[in-house]
Biopython code that builds the backbone (N, CA, C, O; Angstrom):
import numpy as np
from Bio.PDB.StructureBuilder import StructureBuilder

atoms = [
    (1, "UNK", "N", (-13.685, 13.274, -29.758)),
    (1, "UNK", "CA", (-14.576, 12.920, -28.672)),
    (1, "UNK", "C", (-15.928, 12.508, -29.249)),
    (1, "UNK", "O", (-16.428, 13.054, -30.232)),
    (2, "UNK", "N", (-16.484, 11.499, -28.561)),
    (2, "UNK", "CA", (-17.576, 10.980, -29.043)),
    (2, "UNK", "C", (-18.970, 11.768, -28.660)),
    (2, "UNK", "O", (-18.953, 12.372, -27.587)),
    (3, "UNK", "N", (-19.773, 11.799, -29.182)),
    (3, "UNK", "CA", (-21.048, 13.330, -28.978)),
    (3, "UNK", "C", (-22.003, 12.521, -28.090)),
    (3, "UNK", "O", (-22.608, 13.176, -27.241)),
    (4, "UNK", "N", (-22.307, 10.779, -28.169)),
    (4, "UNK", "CA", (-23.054, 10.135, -27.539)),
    (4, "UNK", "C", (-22.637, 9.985, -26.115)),
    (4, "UNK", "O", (-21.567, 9.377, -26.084)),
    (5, "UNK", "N", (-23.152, 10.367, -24.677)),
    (5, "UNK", "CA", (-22.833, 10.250, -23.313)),
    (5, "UNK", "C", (-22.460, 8.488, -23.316)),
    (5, "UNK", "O", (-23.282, 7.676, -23.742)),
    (6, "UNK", "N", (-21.305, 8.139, -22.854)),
    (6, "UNK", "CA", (-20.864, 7.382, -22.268)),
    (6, "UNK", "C", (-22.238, 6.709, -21.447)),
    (6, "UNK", "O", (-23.065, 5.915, -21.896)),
    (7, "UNK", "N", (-22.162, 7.291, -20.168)),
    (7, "UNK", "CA", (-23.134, 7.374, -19.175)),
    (7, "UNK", "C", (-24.246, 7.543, -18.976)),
    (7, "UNK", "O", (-24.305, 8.545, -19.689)),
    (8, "UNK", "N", (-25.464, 7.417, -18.532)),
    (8, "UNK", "CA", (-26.830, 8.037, -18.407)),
    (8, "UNK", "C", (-27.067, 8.310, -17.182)),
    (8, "UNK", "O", (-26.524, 7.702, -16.259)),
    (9, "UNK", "N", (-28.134, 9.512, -16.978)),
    (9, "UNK", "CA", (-28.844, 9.800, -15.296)),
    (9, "UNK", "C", (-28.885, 8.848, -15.127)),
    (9, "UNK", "O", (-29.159, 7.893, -15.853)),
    (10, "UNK", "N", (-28.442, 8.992, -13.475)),
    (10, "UNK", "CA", (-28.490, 7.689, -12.348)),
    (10, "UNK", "C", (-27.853, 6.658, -12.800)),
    (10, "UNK", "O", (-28.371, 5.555, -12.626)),
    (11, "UNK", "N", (-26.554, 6.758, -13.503)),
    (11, "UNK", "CA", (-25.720, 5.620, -13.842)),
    (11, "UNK", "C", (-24.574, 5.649, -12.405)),
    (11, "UNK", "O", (-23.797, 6.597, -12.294)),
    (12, "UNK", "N", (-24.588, 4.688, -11.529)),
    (12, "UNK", "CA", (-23.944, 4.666, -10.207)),
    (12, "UNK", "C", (-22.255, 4.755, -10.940)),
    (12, "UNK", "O", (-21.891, 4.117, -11.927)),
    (13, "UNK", "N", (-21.563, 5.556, -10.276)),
    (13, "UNK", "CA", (-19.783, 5.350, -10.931)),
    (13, "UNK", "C", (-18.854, 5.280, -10.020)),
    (13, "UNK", "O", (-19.336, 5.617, -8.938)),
    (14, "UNK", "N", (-17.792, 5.014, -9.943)),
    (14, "UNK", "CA", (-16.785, 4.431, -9.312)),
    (14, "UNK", "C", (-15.433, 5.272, -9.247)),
    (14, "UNK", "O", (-14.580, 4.509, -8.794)),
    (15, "UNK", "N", (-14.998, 6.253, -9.452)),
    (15, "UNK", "CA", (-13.692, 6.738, -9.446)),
    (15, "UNK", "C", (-12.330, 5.880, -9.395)),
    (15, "UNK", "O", (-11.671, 5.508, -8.423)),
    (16, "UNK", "N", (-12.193, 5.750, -10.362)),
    (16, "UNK", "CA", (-11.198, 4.554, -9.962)),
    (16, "UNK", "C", (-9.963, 5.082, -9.128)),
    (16, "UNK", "O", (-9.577, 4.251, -8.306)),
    (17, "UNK", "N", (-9.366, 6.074, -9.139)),
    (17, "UNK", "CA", (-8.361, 6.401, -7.776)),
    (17, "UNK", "C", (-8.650, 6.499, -7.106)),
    (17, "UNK", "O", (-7.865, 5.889, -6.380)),
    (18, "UNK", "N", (-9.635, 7.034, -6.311)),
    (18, "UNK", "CA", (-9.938, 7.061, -4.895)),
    (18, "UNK", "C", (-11.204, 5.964, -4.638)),
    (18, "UNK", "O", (-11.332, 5.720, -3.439)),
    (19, "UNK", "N", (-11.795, 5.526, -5.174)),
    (19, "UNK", "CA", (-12.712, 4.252, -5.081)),
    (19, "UNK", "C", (-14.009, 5.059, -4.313)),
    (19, "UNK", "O", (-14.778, 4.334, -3.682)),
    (20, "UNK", "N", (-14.284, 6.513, -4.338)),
    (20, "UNK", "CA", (-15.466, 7.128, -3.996)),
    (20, "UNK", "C", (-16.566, 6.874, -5.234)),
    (20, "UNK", "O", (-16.206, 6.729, -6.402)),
    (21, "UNK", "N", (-18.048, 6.840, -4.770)),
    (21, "UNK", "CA", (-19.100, 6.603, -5.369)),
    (21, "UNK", "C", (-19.722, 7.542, -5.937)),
    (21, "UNK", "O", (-19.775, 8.565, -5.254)),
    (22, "UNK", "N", (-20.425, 7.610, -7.346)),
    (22, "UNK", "CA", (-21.081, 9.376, -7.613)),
    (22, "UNK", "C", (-22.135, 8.674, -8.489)),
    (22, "UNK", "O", (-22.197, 7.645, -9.162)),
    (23, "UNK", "N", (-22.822, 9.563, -8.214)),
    (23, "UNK", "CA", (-24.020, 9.156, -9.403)),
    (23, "UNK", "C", (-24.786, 10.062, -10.095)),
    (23, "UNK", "O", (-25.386, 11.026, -9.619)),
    (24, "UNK", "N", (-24.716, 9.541, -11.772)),
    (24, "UNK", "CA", (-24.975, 11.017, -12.552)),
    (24, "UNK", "C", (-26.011, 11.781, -12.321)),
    (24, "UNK", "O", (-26.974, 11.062, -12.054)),
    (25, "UNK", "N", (-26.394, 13.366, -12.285)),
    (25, "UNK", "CA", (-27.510, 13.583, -12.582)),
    (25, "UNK", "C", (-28.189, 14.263, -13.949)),
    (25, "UNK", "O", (-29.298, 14.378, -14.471)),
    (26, "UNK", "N", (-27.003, 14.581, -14.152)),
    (26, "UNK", "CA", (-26.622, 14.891, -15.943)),
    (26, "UNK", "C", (-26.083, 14.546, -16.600)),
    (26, "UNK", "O", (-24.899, 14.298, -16.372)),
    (27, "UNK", "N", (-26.614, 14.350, -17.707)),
    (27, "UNK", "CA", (-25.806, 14.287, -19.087)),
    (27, "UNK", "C", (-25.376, 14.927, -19.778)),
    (27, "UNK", "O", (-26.071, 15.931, -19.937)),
    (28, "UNK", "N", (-23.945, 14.900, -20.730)),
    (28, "UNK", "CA", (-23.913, 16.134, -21.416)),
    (28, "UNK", "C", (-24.612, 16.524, -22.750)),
    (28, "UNK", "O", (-24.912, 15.689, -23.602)),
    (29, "UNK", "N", (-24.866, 17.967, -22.874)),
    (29, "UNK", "CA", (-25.261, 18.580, -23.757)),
    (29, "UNK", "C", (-24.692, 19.127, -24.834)),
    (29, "UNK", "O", (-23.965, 20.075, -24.538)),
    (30, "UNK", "N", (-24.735, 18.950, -25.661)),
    (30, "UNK", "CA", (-23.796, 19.774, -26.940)),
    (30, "UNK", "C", (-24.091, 21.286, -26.910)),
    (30, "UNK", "O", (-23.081, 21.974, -27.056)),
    (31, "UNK", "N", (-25.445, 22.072, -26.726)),
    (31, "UNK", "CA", (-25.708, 23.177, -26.171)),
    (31, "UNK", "C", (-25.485, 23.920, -25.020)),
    (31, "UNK", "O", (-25.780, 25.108, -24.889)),
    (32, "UNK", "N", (-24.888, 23.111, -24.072)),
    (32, "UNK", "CA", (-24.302, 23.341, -22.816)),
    (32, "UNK", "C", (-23.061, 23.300, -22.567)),
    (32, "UNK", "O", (-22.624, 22.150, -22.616)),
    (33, "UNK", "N", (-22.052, 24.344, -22.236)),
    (33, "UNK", "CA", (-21.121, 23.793, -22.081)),
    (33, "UNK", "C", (-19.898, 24.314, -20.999)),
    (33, "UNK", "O", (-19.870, 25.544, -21.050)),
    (34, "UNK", "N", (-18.962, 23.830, -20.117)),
    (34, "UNK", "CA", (-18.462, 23.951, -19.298)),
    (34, "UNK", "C", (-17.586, 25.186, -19.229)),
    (34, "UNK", "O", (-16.814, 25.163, -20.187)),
    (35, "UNK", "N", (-17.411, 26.214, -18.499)),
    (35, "UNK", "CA", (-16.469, 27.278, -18.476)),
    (35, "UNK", "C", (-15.079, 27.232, -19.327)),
    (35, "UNK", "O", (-14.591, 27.742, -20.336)),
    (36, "UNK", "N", (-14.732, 26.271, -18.258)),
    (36, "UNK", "CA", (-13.594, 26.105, -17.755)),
    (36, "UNK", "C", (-12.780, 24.781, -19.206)),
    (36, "UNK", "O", (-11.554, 24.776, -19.309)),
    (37, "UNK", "N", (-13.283, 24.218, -19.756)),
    (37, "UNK", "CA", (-12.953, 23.666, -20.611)),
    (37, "UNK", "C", (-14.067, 23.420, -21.922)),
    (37, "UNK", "O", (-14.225, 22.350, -22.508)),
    (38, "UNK", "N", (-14.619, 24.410, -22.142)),
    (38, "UNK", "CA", (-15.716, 24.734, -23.089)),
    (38, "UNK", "C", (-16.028, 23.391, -23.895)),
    (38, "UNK", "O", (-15.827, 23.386, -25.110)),
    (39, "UNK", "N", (-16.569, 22.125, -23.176)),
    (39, "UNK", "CA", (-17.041, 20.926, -23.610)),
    (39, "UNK", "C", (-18.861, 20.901, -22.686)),
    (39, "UNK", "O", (-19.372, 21.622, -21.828)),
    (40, "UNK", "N", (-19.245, 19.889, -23.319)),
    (40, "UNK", "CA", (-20.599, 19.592, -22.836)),
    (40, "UNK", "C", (-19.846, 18.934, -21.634)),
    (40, "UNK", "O", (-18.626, 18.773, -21.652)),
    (41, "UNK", "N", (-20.516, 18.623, -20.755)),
    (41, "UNK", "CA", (-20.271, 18.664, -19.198)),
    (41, "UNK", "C", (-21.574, 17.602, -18.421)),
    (41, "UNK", "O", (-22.794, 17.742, -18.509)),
    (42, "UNK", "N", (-20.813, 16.581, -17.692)),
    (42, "UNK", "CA", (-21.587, 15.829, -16.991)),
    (42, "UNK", "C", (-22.057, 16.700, -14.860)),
    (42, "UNK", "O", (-21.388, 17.347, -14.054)),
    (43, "UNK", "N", (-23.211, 16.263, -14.867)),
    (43, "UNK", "CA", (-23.465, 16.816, -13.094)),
    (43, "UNK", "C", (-23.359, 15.609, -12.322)),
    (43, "UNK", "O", (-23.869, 14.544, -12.674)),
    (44, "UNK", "N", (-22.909, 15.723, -11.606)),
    (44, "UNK", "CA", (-22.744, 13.963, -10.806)),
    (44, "UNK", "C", (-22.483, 14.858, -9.283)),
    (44, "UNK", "O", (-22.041, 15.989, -9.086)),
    (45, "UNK", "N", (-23.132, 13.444, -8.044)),
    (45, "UNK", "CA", (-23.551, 13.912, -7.229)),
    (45, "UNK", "C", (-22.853, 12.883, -6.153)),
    (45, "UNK", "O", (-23.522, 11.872, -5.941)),
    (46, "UNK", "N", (-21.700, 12.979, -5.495)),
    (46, "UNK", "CA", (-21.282, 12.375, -4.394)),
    (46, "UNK", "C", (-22.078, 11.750, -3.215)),
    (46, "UNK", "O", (-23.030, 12.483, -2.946)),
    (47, "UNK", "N", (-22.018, 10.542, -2.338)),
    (47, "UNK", "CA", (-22.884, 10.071, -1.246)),
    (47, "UNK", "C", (-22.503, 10.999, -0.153)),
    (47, "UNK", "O", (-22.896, 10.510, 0.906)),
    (48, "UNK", "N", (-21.786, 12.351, 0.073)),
    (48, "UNK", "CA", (-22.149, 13.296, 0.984)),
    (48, "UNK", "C", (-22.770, 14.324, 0.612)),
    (48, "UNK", "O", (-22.569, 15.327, 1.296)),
    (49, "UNK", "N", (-23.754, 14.455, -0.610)),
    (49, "UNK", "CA", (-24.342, 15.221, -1.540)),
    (49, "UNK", "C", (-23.406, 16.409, -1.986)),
    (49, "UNK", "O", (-23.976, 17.455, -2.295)),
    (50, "UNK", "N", (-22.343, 16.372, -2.038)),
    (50, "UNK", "CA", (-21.648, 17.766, -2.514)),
    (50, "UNK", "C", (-21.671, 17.239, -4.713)),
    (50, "UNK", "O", (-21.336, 16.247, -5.360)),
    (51, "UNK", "N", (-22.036, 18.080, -4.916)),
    (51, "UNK", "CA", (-22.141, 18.021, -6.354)),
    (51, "UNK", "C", (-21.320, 18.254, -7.336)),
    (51, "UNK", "O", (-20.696, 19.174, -6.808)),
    (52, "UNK", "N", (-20.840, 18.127, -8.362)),
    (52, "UNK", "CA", (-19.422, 17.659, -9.138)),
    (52, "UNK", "C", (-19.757, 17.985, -10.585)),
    (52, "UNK", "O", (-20.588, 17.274, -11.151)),
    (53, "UNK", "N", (-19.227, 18.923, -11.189)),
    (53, "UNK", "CA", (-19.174, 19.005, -12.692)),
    (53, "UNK", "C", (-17.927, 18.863, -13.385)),
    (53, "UNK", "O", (-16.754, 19.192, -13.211)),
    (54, "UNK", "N", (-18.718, 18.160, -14.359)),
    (54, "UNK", "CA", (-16.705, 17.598, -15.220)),
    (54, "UNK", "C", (-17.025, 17.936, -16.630)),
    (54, "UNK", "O", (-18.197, 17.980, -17.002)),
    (55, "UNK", "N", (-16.038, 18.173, -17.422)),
    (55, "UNK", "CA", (-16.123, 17.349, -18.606)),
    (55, "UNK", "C", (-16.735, 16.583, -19.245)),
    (55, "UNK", "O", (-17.065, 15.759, -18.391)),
    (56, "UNK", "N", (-17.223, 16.181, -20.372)),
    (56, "UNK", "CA", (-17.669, 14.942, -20.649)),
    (56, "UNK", "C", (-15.919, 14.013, -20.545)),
    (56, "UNK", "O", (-15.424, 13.113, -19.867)),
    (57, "UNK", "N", (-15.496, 14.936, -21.686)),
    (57, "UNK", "CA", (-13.857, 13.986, -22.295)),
    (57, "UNK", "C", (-13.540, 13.198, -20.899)),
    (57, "UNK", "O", (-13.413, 11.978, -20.801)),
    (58, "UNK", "N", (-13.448, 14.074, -19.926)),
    (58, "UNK", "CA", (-12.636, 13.643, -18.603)),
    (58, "UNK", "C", (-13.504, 12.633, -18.200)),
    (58, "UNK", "O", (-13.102, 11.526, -17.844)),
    (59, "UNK", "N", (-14.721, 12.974, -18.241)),
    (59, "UNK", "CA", (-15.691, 11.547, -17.470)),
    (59, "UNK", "C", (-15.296, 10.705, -18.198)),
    (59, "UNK", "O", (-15.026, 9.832, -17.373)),
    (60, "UNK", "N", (-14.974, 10.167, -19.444)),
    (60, "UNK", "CA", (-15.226, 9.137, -20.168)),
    (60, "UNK", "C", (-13.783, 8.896, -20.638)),
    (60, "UNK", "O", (-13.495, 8.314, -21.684)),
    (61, "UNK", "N", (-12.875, 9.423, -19.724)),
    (61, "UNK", "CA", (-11.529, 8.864, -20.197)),
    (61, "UNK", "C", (-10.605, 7.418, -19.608)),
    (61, "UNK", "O", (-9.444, 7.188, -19.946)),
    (62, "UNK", "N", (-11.545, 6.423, -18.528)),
    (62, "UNK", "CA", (-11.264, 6.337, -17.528)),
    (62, "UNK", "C", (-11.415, 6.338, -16.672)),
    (62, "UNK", "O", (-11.954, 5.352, -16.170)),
    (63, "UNK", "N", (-11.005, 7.579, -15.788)),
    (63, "UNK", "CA", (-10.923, 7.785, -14.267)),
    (63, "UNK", "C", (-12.325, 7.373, -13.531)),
    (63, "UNK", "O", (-12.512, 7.208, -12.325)),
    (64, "UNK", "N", (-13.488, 7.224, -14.880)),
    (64, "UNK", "CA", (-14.551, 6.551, -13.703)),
    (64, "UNK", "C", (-15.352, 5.442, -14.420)),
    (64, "UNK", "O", (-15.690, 5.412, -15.603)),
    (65, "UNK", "N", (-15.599, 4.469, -13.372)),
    (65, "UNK", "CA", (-15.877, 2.958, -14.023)),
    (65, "UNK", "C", (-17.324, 3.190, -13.464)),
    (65, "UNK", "O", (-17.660, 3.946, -12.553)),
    (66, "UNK", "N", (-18.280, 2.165, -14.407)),
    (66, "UNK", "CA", (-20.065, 2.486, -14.590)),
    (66, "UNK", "C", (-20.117, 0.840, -13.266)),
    (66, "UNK", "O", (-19.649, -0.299, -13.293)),
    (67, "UNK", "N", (-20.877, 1.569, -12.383)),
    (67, "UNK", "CA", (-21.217, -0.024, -11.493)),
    (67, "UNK", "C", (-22.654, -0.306, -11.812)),
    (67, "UNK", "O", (-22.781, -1.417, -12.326)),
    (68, "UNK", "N", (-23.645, 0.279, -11.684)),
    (68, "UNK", "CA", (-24.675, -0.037, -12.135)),
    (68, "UNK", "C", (-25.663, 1.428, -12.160)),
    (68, "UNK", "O", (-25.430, 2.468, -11.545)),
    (69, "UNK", "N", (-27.155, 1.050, -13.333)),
    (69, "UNK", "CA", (-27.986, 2.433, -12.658)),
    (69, "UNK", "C", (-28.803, 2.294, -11.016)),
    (69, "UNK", "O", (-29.145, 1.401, -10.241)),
    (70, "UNK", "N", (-28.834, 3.618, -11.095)),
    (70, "UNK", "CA", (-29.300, 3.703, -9.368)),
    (70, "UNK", "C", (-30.886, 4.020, -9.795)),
    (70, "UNK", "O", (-31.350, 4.664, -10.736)),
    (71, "UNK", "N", (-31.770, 2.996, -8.257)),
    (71, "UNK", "CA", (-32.954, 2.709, -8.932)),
    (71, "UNK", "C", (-33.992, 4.329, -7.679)),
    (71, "UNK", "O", (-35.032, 4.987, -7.695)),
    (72, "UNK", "N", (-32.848, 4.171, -6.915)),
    (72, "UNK", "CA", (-33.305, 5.195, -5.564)),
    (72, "UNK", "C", (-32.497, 6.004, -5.380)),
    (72, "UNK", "O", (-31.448, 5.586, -4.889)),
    (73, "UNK", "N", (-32.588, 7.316, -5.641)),
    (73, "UNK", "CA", (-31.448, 8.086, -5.236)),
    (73, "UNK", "C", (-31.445, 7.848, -3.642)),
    (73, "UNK", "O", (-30.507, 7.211, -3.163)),
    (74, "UNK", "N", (-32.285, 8.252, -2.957)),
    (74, "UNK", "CA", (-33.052, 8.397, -1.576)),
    (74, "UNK", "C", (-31.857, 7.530, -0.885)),
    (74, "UNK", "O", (-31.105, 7.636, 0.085)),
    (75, "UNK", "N", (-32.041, 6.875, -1.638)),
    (75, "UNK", "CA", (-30.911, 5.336, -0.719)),
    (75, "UNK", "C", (-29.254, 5.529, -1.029)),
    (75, "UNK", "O", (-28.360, 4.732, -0.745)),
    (76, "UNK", "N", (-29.181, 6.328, -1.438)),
    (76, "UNK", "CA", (-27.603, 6.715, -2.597)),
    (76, "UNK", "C", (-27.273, 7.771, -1.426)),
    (76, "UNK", "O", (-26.161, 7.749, -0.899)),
    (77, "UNK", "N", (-28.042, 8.493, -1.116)),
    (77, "UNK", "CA", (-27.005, 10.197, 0.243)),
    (77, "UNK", "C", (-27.180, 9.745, 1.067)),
    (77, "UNK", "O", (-28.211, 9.093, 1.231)),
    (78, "UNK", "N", (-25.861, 9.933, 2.370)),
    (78, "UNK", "CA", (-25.603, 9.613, 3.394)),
    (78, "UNK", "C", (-26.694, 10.382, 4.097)),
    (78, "UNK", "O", (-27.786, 9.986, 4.506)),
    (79, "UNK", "N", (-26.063, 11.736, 4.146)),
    (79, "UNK", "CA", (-27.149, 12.859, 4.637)),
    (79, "UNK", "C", (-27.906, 13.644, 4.494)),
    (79, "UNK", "O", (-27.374, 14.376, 3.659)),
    (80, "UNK", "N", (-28.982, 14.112, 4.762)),
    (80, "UNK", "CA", (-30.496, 14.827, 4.321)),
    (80, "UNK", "C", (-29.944, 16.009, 3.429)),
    (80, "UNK", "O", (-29.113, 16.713, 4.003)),
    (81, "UNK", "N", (-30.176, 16.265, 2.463)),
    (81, "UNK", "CA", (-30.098, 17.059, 1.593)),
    (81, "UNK", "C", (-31.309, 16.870, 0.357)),
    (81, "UNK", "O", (-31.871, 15.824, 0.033)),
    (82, "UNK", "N", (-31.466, 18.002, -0.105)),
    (82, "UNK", "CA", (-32.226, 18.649, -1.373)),
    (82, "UNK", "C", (-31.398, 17.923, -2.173)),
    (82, "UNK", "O", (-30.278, 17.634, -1.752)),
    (83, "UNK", "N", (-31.735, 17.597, -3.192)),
    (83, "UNK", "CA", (-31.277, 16.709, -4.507)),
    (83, "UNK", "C", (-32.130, 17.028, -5.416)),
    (83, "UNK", "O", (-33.360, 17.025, -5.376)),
    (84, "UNK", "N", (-31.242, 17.371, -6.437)),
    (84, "UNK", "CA", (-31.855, 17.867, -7.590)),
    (84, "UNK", "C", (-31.213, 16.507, -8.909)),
    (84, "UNK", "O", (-30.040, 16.239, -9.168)),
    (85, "UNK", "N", (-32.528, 15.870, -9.530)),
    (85, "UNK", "CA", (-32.580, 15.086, -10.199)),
    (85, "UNK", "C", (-33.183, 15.357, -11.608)),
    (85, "UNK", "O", (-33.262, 14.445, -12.432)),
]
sb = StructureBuilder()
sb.init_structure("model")
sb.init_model(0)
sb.init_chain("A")
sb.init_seg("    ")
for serial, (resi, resn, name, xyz) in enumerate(atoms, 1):
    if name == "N":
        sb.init_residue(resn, " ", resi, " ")
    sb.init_atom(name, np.array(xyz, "f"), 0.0, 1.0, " ", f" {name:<3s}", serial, name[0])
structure = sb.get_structure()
């Protein structure tokens, strides 16, 4: 696995199976790392604000395509929520 993030904050992404939208708010850390599969770990944030931690490996295998960076989150959530950036 490559140590450099694929991705950067506020890189808009694409899921390619279900064609839902997320946009990062983390990057992974080599000092940080996920429970559940003890890798550095991306935070990404769905347009119904429910929030999403993965993998790096898994983010960057694929399953999600880079559409562009997001210049407004504000404009990215459907509904009023706290967002942590």
């Amino acid at each position: 696995m490559n140590n450099v993030p694929k991705f950067t904050k506020k890189s808009v992404l694409q899921h390619v199976k279900t064609q839902k939208i997320y946009v990062v708010l983390k990057t992974p850390n080599k000092c940080e790392l996920l429970e559940d599969c003890r890798e550095p770990f991306y935070k990404y944030i769905g347009s119904d604000g429910v929030k999403w931690y993965r993998c790096q490996s898994q983010m960057e295998d694929g399953r999600f395509a880079l559409i562009e960076p997001l210049l407004n989150m504000e404009d990215f959530i459907e509904s009023p929520c706290v967002v942590e950036v």
